[in-house]
C-alpha atoms as one frame of an Amber mdcrd trajectory, in Angstrom:
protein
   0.598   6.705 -25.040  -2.390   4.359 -25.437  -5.848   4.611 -23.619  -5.167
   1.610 -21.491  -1.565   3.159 -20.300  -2.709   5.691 -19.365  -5.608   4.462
 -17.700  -2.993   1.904 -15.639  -1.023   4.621 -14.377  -4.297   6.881 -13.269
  -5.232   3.339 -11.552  -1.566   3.194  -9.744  -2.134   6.764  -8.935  -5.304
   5.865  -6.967  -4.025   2.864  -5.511  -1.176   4.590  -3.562  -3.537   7.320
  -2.909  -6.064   5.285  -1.157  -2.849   3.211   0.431  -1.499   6.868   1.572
  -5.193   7.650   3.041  -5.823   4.512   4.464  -2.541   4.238   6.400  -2.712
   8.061   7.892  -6.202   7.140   8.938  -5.314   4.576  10.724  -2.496   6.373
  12.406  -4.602   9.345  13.350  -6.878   7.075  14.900  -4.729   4.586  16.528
  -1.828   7.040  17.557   0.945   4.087  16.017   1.498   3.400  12.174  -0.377
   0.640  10.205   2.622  -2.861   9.922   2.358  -6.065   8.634   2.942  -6.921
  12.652  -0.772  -6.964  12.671  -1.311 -10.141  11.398   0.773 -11.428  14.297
  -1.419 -11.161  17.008  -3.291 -14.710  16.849  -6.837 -15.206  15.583  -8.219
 -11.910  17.059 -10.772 -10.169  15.955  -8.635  -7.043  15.346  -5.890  -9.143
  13.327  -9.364 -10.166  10.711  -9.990  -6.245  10.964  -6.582  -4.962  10.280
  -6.599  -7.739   6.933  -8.733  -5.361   4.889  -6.829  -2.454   5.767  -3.286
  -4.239   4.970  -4.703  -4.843   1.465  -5.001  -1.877   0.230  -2.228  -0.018
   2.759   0.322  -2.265   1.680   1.985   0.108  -1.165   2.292   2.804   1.790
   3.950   0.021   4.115   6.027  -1.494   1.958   7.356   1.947   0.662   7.966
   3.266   4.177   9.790   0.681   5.360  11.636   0.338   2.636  12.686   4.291
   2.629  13.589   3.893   6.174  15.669   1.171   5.976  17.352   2.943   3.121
  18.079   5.529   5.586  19.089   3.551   8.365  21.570   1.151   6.246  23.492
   3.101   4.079  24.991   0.051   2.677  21.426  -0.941   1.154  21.704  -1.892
  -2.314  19.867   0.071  -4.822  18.406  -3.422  -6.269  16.683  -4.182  -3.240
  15.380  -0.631  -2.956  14.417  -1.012  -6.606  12.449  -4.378  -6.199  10.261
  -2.807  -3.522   9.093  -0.034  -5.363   8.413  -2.055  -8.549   6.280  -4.878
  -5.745   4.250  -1.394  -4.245   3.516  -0.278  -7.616   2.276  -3.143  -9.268
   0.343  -3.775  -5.707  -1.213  -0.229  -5.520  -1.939  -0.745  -9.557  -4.329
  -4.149  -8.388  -5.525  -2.050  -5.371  -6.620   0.922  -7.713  -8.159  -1.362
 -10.192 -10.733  -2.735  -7.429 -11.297   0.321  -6.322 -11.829   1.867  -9.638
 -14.308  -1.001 -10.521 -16.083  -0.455  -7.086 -16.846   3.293  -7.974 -17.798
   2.447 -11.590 -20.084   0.115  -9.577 -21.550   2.079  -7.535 -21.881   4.946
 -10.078
């Protein structure tokens, strides 16, 4: 494997670690899981809060839901199960990029 493989999958790695971290924060401190139904509330200042949060949770959510659903349909095609995974990993890889570059920053 090449330097810069293996350097994308360490950066996927963090990305749906700080997604994982992120979301069960928010949980333990709200008492309800981080959704996308956020965003829905109107121009609140909680919705512009929750925006940052969503960014980098996003791998977490999307995986969730998608697991549940899995569980709930049985019928669920394996594509659409497949497509979501391959959406939250190339979104936790950008996530884990910034935040690599933010501690390389600030190191």
């Amino acid at each position: 494997m090449s330097p810069e493989s293996i350097q994308s999958f360490l950066e996927m790695a963090i990305g749906f670690a700080v997604a994982g971290l992120l979301a069960t924060g928010y949980q333990a401190i709200t008492r309800r899981p981080v959704t996308f139904k956020l965003l829905q509330r109107g121009p609140r200042p909680s919705a512009f809060a929750a925006v940052p949060i969503l960014v980098f949770a996003a791998p977490f959510v999307i995986m969730r839901t998608t697991l549940r659903l899995r569980h709930r349909f049985a019928y669920r095609r394996f594509e659409a199960v497949m497509i979501a995974g391959v959406v939250a990993g190339f979104w936790s890889l950008m996530s884990g990029t910034i935040v690599v570059m933010a501690l390389t920053t600030l190191l």
